[in-house]
C-alpha positions in Angstrom: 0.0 0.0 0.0 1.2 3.4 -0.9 2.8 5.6 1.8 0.0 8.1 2.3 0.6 11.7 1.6 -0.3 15.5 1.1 -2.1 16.6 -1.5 -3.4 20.4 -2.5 -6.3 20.5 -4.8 -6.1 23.3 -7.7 -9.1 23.8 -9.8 -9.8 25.3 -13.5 -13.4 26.2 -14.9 -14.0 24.6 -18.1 -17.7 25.1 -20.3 -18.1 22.6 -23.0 -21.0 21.3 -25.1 -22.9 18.6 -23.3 -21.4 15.0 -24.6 -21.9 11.3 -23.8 -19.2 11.1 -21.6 -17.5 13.4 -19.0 -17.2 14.4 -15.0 -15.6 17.2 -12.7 -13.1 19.8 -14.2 -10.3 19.9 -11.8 -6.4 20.0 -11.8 -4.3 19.1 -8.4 -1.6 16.9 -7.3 -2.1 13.5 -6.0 -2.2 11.7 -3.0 -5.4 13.3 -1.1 -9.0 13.4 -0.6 -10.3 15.7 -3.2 -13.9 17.3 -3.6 -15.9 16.9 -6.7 -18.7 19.1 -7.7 -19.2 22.7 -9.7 -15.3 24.5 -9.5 -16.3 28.0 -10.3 -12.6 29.4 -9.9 -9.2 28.9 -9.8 -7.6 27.5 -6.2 -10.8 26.6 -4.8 -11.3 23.9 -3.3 -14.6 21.6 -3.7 -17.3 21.2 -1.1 -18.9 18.0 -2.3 -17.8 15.4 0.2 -19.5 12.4 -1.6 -16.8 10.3 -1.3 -14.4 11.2 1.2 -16.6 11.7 4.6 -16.0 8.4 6.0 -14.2 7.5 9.1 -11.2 6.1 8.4 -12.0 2.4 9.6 -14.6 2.3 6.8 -11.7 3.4 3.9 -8.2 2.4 3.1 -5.5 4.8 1.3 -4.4 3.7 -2.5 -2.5 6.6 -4.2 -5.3 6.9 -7.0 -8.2 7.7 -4.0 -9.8 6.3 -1.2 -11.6 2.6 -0.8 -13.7 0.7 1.4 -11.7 -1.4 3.6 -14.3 -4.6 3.2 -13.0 -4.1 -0.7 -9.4 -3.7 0.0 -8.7 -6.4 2.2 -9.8 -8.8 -0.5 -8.0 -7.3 -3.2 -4.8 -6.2 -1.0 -2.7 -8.6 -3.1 -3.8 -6.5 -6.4 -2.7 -2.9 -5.3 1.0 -4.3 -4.5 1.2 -5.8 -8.0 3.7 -4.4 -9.9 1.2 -3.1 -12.4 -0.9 -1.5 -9.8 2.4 0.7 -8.6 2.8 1.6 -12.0 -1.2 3.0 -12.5 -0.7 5.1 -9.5 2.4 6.5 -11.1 0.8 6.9 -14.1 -2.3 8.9 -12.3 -0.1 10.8 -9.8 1.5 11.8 -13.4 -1.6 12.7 -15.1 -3.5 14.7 -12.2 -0.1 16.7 -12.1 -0.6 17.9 -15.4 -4.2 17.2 -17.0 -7.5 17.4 -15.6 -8.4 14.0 -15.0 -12.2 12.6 -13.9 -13.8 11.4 -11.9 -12.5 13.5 -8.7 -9.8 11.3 -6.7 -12.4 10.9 -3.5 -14.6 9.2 -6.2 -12.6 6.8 -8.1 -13.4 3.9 -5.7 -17.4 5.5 -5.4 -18.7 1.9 -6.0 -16.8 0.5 -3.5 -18.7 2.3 -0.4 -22.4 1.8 -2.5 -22.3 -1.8 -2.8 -20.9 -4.2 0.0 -19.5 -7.1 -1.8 -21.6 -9.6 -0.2 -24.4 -7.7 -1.2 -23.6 -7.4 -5.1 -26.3 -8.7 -7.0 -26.1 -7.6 -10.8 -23.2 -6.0 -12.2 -23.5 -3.5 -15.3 -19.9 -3.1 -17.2 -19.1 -0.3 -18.8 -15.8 1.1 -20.0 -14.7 4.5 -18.8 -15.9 7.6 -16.8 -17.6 10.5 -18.4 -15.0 12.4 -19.6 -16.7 16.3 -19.5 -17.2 18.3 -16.0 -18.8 17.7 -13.2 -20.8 14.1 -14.9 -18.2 11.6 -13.5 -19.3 10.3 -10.0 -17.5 7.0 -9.8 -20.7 5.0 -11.2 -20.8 3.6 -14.9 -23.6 5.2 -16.6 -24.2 7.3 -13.6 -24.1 11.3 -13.3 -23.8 13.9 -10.7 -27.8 15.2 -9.8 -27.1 18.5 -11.5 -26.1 17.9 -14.9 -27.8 17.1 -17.9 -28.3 13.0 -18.0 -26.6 11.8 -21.0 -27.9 9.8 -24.1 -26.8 6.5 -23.2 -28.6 6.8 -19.7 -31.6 7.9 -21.3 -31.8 5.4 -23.4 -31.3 3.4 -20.4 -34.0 4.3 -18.7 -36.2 4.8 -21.7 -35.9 0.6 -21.7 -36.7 0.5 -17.8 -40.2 2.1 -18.9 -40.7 -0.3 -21.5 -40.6 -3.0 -19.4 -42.2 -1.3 -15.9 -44.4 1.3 -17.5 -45.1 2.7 -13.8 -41.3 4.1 -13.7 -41.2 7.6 -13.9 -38.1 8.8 -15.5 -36.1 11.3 -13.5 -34.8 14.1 -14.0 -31.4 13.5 -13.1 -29.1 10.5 -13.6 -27.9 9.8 -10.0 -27.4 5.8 -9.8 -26.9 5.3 -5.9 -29.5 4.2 -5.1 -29.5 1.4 -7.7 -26.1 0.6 -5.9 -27.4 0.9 -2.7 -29.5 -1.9 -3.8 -26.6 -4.4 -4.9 -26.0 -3.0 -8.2 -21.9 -2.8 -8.8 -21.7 -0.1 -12.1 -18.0 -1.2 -12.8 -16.0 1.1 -16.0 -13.2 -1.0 -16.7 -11.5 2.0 -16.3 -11.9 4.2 -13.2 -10.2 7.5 -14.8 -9.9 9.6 -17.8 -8.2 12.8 -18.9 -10.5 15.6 -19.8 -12.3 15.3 -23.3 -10.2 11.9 -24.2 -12.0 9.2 -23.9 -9.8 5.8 -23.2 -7.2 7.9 -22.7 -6.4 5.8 -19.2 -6.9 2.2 -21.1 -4.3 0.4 -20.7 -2.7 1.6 -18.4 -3.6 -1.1 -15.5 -6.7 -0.5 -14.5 -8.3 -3.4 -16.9 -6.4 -5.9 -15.0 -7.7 -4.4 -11.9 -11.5 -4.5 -12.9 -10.7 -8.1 -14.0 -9.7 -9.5 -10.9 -13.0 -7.9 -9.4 -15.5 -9.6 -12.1 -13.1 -13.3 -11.4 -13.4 -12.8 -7.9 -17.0 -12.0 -8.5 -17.8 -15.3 -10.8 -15.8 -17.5 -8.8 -17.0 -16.8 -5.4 -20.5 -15.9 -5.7 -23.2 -18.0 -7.6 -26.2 -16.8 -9.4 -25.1 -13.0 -10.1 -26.2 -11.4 -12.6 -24.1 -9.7 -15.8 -25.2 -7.2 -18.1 -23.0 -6.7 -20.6 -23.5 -4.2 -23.6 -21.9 -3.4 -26.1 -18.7 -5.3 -27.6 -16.3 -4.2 -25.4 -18.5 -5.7 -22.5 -19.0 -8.8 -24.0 -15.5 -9.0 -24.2 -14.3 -8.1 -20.5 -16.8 -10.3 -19.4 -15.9 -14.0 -22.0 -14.5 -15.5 -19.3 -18.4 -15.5 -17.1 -19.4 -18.8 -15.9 -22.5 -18.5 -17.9 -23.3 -22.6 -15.6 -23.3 -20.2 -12.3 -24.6 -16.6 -13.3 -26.9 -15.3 -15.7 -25.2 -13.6 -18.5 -27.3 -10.7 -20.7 -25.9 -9.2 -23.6 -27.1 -7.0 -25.8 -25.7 -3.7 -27.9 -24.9 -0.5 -26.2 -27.1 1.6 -25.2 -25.9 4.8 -27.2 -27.8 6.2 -29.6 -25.8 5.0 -32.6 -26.6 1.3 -31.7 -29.7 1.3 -29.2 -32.2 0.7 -31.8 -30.7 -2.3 -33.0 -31.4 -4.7 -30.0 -31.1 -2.5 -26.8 -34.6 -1.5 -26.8 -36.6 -4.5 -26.1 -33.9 -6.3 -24.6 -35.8 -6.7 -21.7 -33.0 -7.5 -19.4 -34.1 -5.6 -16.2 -36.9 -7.6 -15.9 -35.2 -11.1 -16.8 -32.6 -9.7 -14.3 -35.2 -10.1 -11.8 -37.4 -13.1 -12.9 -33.6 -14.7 -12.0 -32.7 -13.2 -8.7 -36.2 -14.3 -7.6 -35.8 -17.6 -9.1 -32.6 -18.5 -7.1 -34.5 -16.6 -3.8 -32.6 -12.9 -4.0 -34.1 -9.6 -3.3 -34.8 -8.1 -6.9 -33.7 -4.8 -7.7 -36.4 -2.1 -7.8 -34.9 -0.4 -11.1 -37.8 2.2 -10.6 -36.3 3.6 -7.3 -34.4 6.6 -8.1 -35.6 9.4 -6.0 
């Protein structure tokens, strides 16, 4: 585990165009709890404490953020892999120099929303939003005061198809679909401003791997929901015998129509977890 260190947090407004991707504009040196949020000038630090107002029993110190200790002690072995130390290099690097998303005290988000024991489904995607303030650790998911993006529309657009009492909200917060055992998973946790994949390979795929083998070989009768190629990839290896495995295309706009809507995998999410006596998600609950 990485010696634990100082950090100072340096912030710089940026306005783009909405996107499909994106997160927090900030710039600051590594090694520190970090605030994500609106930075409306330069120096100031950020007030949103979403990831990083813990007691330090409940987290554990990695040089790319904060994580829940349940989730570290099992994967201890993985942060002092070689690789590992060489991604925290690589982000200390990048944070130094480029605005990177989402903000360090919410890399490891997912970790404190969904106990391991208590995963049920886990949605792959492949990196954070890569525009301010839309990153909040969650794949798919966005901060409560930006604009949701297309794919997450589209998302939810498929949740009303199949539970036509869901009322769409109007934000794209994911928590509490977390809360609920729901593990949103990018295989990458970071990304430089406006370049998406721009942290692939880098480390953090082989780090999201050893979650989703831990995953399928210790637990039975998960579910996986796996969209798009790139998903269907990271996730060959899925004892399809133990777990339920749904694929389908992505859910952006330029492939939703061919075989995301009508897919119909929240509700065969469920019919499963009740099946093999779990707790089904409530896919509607997002207050």
């Amino acid at each position: 585990m990485s010696k634990q260190k100082t950090i100072t947090n340096f912030f710089k407004r940026k306005i783009i165009d909405e996107i499909d991707n994106g997160a927090i504009s900030k710039k600051h040196c590594i090694n520190a709890v970090v605030g994500g949020g609106d930075d409306s000038s330069n120096d100031k630090r950020s007030n949103d404490n979403s990831g990083d107002n813990r007691n330090d029993d409940d987290r554990r110190r990695v040089a790319c953020g904060y994580i829940s200790t349940k989730w570290y002690k099992i994967f201890e072995q993985e942060f002092q892999k070689q690789y590992f130390k060489n991604l925290e290099k690589f982000i200390e690097n990048e944070r130094n120099s480029h605005t990177i998303y989402p903000p360090e005290n919410q890399v490891f988000s997912w970790s404190f929303h969904c106990d391991i024991d208590n995963v049920k489904v886990i949605i792959l995607g492949q990196d954070p939003y890569h525009g301010p303030r839309q990153a909040n650790g969650l794949a798919f998911s966005v901060e409560r005061n930006v604009a949701k993006p297309p794919s997450l529309i589209n998302i939810f657009k498929e949740i009303k198809n199949e539970y036509p009492e869901f009322q769409i909200p109007s934000h794209g917060d994911l928590k509490q679909w977390s809360n609920q055992g729901v593990l949103l998973l990018n295989a990458s946790l970071t990304v430089r401003s406006n370049q998406p994949n721009s942290h692939s390979n880098h480390g953090w795929e082989q780090f999201t791997d050893s979650i989703i083998r831990y995953l399928n070989q210790h637990y039975s009768n998960r579910v996986f929901l796996l969209w798009g190629s790139y998903a269907h990839k990271k996730g060959s290896f899925i004892d399809s015998k133990k777990h339920l495995v749904l694929k389908s295309v992505h859910p952006s706009p330029l492939s939703a129509m061919r075989g995301f809507f009508g897919c119909n995998h929240f509700k065969q999410c469920n019919d499963y977890l009740q099946k093999h006596n779990i707790k089904p998600i409530d896919w509607t609950k997002l207050d």
